[in-house]
Structure formats: structure tokens, C-alpha cells
NUMAR-308184 format. One record per residue (C-alpha): x, y, z. Coordinates in nm, 3 decimals. Example, Ala and Ser with C-alpha at 12.3 -4.5 7.8 and 13.67 -1.06 7.14 Angstrom:
! residues 2
+---------+---------+---------+
|      c1 |      c2 |      c3 |
+---------+---------+---------+
|   1.230 |  -0.450 |   0.780 |
|   1.367 |  -0.106 |   0.714 |
+---------+---------+---------+
//
This chain:
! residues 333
+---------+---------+---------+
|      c1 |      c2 |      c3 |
+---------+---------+---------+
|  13.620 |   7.608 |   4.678 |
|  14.011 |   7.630 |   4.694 |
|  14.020 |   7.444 |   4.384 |
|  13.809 |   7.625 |   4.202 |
|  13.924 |   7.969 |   4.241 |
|  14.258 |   7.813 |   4.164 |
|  14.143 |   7.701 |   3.804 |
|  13.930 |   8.004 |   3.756 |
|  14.255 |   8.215 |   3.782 |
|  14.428 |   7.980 |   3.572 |
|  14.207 |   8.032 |   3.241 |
|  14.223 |   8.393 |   3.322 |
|  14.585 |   8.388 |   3.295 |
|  14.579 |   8.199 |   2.987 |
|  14.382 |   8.381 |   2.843 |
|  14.545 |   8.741 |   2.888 |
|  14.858 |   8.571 |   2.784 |
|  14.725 |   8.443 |   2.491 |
|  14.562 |   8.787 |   2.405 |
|  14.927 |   8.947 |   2.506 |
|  15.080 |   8.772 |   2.230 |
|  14.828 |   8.835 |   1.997 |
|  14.868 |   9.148 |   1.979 |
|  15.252 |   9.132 |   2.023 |
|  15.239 |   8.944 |   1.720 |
|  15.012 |   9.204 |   1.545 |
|  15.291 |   9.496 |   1.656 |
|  15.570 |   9.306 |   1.514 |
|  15.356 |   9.220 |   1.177 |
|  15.258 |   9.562 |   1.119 |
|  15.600 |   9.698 |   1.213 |
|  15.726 |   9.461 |   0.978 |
|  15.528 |   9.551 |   0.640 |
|  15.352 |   9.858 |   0.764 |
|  15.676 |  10.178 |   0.672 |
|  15.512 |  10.495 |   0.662 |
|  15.549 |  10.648 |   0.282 |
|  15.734 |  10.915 |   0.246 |
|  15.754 |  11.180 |  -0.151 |
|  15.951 |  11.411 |  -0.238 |
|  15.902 |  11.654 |  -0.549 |
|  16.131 |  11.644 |  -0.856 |
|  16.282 |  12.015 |  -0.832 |
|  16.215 |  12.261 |  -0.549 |
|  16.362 |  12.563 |  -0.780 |
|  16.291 |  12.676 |  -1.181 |
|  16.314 |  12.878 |  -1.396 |
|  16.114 |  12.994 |  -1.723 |
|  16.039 |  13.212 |  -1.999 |
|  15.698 |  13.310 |  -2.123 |
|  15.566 |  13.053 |  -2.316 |
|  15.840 |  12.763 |  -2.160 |
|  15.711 |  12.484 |  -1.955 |
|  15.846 |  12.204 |  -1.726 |
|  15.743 |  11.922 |  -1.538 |
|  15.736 |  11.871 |  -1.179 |
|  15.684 |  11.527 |  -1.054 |
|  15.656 |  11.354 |  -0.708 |
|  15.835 |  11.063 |  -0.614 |
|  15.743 |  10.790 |  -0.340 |
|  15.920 |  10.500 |  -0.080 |
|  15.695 |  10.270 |   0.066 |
|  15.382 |  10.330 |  -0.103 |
|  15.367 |   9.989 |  -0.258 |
|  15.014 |   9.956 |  -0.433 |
|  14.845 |  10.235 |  -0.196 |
|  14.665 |  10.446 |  -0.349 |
|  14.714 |  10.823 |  -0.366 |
|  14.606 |  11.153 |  -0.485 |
|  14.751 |  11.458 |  -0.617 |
|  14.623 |  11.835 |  -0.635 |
|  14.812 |  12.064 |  -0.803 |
|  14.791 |  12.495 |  -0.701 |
|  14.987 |  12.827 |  -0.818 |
|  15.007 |  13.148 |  -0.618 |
|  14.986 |  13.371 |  -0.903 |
|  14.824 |  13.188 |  -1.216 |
|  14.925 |  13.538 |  -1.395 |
|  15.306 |  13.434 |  -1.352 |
|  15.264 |  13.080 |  -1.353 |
|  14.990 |  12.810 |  -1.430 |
|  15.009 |  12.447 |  -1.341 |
|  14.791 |  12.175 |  -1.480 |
|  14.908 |  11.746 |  -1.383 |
|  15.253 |  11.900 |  -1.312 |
|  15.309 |  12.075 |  -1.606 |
|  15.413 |  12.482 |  -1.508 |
|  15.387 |  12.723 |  -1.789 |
|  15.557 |  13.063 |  -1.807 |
|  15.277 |  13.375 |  -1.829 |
|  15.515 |  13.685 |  -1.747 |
|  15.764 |  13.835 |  -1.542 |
|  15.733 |  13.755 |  -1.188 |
|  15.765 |  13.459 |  -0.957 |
|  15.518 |  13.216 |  -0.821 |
|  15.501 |  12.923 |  -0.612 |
|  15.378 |  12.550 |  -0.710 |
|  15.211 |  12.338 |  -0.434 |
|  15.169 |  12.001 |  -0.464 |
|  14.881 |  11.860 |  -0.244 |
|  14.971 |  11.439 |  -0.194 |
|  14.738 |  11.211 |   0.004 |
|  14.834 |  10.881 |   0.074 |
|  14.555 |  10.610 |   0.149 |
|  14.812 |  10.321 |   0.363 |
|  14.742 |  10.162 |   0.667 |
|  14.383 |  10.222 |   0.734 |
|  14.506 |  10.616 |   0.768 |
|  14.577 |  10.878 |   0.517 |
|  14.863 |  11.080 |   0.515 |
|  14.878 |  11.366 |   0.404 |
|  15.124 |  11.659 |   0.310 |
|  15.227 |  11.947 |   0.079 |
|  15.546 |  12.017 |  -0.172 |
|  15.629 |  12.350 |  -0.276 |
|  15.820 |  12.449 |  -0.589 |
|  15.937 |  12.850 |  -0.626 |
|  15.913 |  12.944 |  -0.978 |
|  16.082 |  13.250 |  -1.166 |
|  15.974 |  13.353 |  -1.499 |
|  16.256 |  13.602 |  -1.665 |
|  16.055 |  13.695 |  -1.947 |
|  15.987 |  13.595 |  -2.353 |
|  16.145 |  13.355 |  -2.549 |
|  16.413 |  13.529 |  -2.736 |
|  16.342 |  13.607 |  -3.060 |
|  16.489 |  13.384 |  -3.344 |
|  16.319 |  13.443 |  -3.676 |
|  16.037 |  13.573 |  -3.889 |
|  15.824 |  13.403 |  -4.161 |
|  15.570 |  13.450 |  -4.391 |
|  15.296 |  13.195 |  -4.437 |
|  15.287 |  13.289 |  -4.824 |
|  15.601 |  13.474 |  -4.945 |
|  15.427 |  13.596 |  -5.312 |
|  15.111 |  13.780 |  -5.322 |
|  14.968 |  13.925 |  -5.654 |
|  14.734 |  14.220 |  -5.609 |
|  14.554 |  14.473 |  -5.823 |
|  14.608 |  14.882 |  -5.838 |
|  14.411 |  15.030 |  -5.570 |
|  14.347 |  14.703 |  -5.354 |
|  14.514 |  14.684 |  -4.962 |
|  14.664 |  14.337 |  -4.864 |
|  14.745 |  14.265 |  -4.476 |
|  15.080 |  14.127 |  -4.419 |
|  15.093 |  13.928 |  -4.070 |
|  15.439 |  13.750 |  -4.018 |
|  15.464 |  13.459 |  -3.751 |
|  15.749 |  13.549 |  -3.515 |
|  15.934 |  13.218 |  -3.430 |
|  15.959 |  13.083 |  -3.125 |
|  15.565 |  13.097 |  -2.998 |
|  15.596 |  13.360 |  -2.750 |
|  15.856 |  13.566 |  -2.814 |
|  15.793 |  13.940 |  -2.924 |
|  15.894 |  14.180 |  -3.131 |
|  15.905 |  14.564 |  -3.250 |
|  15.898 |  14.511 |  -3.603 |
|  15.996 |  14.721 |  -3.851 |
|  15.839 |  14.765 |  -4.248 |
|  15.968 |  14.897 |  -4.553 |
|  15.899 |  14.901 |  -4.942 |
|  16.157 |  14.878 |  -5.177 |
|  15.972 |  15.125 |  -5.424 |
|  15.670 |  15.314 |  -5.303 |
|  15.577 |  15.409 |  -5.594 |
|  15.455 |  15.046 |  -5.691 |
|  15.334 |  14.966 |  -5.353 |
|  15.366 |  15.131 |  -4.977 |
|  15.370 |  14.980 |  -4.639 |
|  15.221 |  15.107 |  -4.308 |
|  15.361 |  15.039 |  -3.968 |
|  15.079 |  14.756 |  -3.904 |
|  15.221 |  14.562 |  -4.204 |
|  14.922 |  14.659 |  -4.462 |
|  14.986 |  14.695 |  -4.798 |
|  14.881 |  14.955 |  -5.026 |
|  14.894 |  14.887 |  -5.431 |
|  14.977 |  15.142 |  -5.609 |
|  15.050 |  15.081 |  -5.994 |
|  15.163 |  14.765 |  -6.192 |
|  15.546 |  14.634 |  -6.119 |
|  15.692 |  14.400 |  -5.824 |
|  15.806 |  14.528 |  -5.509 |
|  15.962 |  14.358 |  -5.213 |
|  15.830 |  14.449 |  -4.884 |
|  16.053 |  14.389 |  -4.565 |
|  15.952 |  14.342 |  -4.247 |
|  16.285 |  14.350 |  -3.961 |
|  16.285 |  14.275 |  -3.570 |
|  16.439 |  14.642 |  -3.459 |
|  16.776 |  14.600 |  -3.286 |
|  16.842 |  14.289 |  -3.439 |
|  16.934 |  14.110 |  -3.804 |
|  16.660 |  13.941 |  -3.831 |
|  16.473 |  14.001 |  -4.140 |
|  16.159 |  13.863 |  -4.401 |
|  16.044 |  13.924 |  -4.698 |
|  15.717 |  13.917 |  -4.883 |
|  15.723 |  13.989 |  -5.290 |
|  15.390 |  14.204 |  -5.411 |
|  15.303 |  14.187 |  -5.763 |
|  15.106 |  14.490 |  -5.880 |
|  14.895 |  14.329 |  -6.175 |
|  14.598 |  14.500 |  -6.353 |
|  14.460 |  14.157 |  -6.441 |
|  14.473 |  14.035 |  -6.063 |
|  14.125 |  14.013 |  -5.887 |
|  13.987 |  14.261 |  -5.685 |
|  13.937 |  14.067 |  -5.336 |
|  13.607 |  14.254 |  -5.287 |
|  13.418 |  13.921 |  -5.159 |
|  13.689 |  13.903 |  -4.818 |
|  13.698 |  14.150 |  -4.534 |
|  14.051 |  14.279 |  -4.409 |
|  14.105 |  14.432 |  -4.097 |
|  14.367 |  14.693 |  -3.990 |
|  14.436 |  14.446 |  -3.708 |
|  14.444 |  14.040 |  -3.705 |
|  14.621 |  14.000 |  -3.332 |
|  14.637 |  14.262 |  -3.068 |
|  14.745 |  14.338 |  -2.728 |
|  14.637 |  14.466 |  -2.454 |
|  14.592 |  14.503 |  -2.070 |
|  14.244 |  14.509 |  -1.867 |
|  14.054 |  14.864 |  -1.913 |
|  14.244 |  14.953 |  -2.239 |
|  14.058 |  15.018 |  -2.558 |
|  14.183 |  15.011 |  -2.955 |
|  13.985 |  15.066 |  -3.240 |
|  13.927 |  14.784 |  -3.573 |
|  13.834 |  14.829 |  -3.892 |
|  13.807 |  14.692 |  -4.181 |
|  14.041 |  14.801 |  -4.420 |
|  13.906 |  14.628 |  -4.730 |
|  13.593 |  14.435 |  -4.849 |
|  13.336 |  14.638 |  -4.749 |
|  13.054 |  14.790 |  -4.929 |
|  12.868 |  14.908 |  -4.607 |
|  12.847 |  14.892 |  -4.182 |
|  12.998 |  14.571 |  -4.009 |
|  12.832 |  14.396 |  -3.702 |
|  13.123 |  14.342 |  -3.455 |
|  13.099 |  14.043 |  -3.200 |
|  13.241 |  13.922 |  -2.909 |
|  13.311 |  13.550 |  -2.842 |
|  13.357 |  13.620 |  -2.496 |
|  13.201 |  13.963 |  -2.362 |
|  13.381 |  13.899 |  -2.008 |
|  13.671 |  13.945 |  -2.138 |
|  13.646 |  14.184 |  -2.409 |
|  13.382 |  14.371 |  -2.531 |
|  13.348 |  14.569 |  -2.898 |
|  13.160 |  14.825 |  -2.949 |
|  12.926 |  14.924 |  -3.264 |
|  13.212 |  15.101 |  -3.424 |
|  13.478 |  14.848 |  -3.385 |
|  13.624 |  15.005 |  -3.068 |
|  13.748 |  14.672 |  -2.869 |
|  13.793 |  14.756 |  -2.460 |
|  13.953 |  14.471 |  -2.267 |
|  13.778 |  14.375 |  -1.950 |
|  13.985 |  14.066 |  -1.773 |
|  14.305 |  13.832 |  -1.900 |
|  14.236 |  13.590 |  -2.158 |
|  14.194 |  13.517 |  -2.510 |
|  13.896 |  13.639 |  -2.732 |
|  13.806 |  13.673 |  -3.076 |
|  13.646 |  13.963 |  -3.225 |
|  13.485 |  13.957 |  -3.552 |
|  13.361 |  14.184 |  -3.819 |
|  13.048 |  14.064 |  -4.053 |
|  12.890 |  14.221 |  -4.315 |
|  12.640 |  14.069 |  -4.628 |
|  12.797 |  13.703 |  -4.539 |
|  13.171 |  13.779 |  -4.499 |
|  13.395 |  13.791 |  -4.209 |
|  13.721 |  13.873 |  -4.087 |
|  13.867 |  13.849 |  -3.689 |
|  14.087 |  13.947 |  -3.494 |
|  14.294 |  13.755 |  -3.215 |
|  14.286 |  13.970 |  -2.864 |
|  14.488 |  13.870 |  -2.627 |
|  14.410 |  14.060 |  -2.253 |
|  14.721 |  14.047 |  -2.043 |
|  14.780 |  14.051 |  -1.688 |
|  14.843 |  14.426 |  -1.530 |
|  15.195 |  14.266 |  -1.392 |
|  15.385 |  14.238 |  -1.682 |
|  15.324 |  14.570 |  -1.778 |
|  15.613 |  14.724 |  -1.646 |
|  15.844 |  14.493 |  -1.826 |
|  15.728 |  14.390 |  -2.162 |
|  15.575 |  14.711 |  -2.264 |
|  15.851 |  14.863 |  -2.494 |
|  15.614 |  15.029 |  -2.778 |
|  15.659 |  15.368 |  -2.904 |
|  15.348 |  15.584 |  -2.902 |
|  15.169 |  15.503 |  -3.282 |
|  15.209 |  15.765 |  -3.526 |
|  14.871 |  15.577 |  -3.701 |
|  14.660 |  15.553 |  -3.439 |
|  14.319 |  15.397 |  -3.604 |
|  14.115 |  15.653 |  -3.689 |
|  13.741 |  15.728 |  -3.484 |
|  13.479 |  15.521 |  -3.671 |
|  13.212 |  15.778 |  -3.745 |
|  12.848 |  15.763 |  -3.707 |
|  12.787 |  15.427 |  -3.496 |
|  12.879 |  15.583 |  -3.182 |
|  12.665 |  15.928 |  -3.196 |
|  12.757 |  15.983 |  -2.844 |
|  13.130 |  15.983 |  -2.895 |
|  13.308 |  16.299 |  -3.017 |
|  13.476 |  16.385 |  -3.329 |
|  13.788 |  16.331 |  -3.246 |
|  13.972 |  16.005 |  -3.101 |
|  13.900 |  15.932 |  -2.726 |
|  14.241 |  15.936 |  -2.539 |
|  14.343 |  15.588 |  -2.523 |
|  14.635 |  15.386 |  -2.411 |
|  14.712 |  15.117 |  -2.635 |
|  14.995 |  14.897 |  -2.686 |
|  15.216 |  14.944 |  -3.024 |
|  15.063 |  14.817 |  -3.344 |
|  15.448 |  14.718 |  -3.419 |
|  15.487 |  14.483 |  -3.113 |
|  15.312 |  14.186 |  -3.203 |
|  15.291 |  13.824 |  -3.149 |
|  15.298 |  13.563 |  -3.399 |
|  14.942 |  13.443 |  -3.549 |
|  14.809 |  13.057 |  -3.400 |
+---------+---------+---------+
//
């Protein structure tokens, strides 16, 4: 009986020890390979301009060939957007960029957040105008739209336009061009406050065609913030009453008349169309927060004019408006 207990507690023994050291071994092992990963984020501090963009990036130690995921968030998408780490100036302000990282090691996942501050100072800084054709030739009577790209993407402008004779061919503050008799005239177009300068050459010609079969607008790119309003029409082409369209009603609507109200930020085209021809304009619906500092225009001393009979419940005379300045614009796509 002696002896038996005696061996009984013997194999018990051995076997805790051997269970002991088992999992000794196992502690050891995994303290060995088993490092918890640690990331880090490229820059904790930047800063753009509208339109600029850089590209945050997290770093790991002791990942090895776990996998991981990444989210990517900004706390004001109308200062800052994000998309796979790149951050893109919108306007003035500042935001904040959170990275999101889980990490899928050692039958766990860890988990944790980066944070970038980001400060956006405002537009690229203007440093030229062009023309996408720098000749036009136009007949006695006919309008011509003059829309200049302003160079870098992004930056802004309150341009200025003149005529070197009027008396071949004016020039209104919107850039459109008004023939007037045969010659050549050189229209100018300058960024106020600054050298910068184009220049477009108009030849007057009797024998030139009469662009009757294309629709102009007043407008081909426009401004403005959510709940403001501006009036389009077509300035050339037409023999009768446009249908105006929406591509996106949320975030801009157009009325019967051609009077465009802006409803949320974003991009939308509105177009004009009339016995198979068609002409758009480029809307672009910016946020409310950048309207303290990039809002520089002068009130417009040609406001577009109240389109007539489509809107029989309007008055006479223009609804009072706010509108940015046809002379701030942006360059065309």
C-alpha cells in the first residue's frame, strides 16, 4: 500500500514537472519571436495650400509578415480630405488626419490611432495666364467668350480686361467679346495687383462664319457658396428658349430661366440645350468657411440681367442676390 502511494506520487510529480517546463519553454519561445509591433506616422505637422497635397505614411517594427489594416479620417473634409494617405488642401482652416492601424500578430490584434494636424494657408499663388487658342477670327455683330486658364490649378484671380480699340471690338468684365467692325484688335486680360498679363488677337472679318450652330454662355465656370443664386444665359446661338439641366440637383439646382442656386459643396454641371446644341457651365459650390478669406470680389457692375418670361412668378426686376465676382475665376479643367 506504502509502495503504491509512493509511485502514484511519483508520476504525479513527473508529470507536473514535465508540464512546468512545457510551458516554460513556450514563455521563453514566444518571448523570444513574439515583440509586440509598434508604427509611427511619417509627419505629425503640415502644411498646405488649396489645391496642394502630401502624403502621410505609417511606419512599422516588428510586424514581420502580420497582416494589418489601415483607415484613414479628417475632422473637417471642407479644410482637408484624405484618401490612402494622400491630404489635399480645400480652404483656409485646419484639420486633423487620423490614422486608424490594426495589427493582426500573435493570435491578438492591436490596435491604435495616429493623428496628423493639418493647416491650409490658402491658394496657390498665382503664376501665369494662358489662352487655349491665342487667334480667334470672328464676324461683325457675333460675341466670342474668352476663358483664360489661370496657372497653377487652384490659384485665383481678379482679372482684369481691356481692348486695344473698341471701336473694332469691346470687352466685358466676364471676358466676352463683342465684334464690332472689320480690323484686328488685341484683347488683354491682367491678374489685378500683379504683372501678370495674356493676350488673345480678334480678327474682325466680314467673310468669317457666323457661329450660329454653337451656344455661348455669359458664364463657363462659376463660384459660389451654399444658398447663393446667379443667373446664365446664353449669349449667342440661340434662335429661341433653352432647357437648363442639372447633373446633380443636390447640389445645384437651375431654374427655367437659367437662374443656378447652389444647394451643398461640390462640383456640378449645368447645361443649356436648345434644337440639338449645347453649351455648360462648370459650378463649383464652396464650403461656407472659406468665405471670410477668399472672397475678395467687388460688387459686379454687369450683374446678368433677369431672364424674362420663364419665371412668371418672379418680378421685373433682378431678385437681390449675393454672388461672387464674375472677375474672380478659376481656371477651366
Amino acid at each position: 500500500m506504502i509502495c503504491t502511494e509512493g509511485f502514484n506520487m511519483s508520476n504525479k510529480s513527473k508529470i507536473l514537472s514535465i508540464v512546468l517546463c512545457a510551458l516554460f519553454a513556450l514563455t521563453l519561445f514566444c518571448g523570444c519571436t513574439g515583440k509586440e509591433p509598434t508604427f509611427t506616422l511619417n509627419q505629425t505637422e503640415i502644411q498646405l495650400k488649396s489645391g496642394e497635397t502630401q502624403t502621410l505614411t505609417v511606419s512599422f517594427e516588428n510586424l514581420g509578415a502580420d497582416p494589418y489594416g489601415i483607415s484613414w479620417e479628417s475632422s473637417n473634409n471642407d479644410v482637408a480630405t484624405v484618401k490612402s494617405g494622400i491630404v489635399t488642401g480645400v480652404s483656409e482652416g485646419s484639420a486633423v488626419i487620423k490614422a486608424r492601424v490594426n495589427i493582426y500578430a500573435n493570435s491578438k490584434t492591436t490596435t491604435g490611432e495616429l493623428f496628423c494636424n493639418v493647416t491650409v494657408t490658402g491658394t496657390p499663388n498665382l503664376e501665369s495666364i494662358t489662352f487655349a487658342e491665342q487667334t480667334k477670327t470672328v464676324a461683325p455683330g457675333s460675341t466670342v467668350l474668352l476663358v483664360p486658364d489661370l496657372n497653377p490649378n487652384g490659384s485665383k484671380a481678379r482679372l482684369l480686361w481691356t481692348s486695344s480699340d473698341e471701336t473694332i471690338a469691346t470687352v466685358d468684365e466676364n471676358g466676352l467679346v463683342t465684334a464690332v467692325k472689320e480690323g484686328t484688335v488685341t484683347i488683354v486680360v491682367s491678374a489685378e495687383g500683379t504683372s501678370i498679363v495674356a493676350t488673345c488677337t480678334i480678327t474682325v472679318s466680314d467673310t468669317a462664319p457666323v457661329e450660329n450652330d454653337v451656344l455661348t454662355l455669359n458664364r463657363t465656370r462659376i463660384e459660389l457658396y451654399p444658398g447663393e443664386s446667379f443667373y446664365l444665359k446664353v449669349v449667342s446661338g440661340s434662335t429661341g428658349t433653352p432647357t437648363w439641366t442639372s447633373s446633380n440637383p443636390t447640389l445645384a439646382t437651375v431654374s427655367a430661366g437659367g437662374r443656378v442656386t447652389a444647394n451643398s459643396v461640390g462640383t456640378v454641371t449645368i447645361t443649356a440645350t436648345e434644337n440639338g446644341k449645347s453649351a455648360s457651365c462648370t459650378l463649383t459650390v464652396i464650403p461656407r468657411s472659406t468665405q471670410q478669406t477668399t472672397q475678395t470680389a467687388q460688387p459686379s457692375s454687369q450683374q446678368p440681367t433677369q431672364e424674362p418670361s420663364t419665371e412668371p412668378s418672379q418680378p421685373d426686376t433682378q431678385p437681390t442676390e449675393t454672388t461672387p465676382s464674375p472677375t474672380e475665376q478659376t481656371p477651366e479643367e
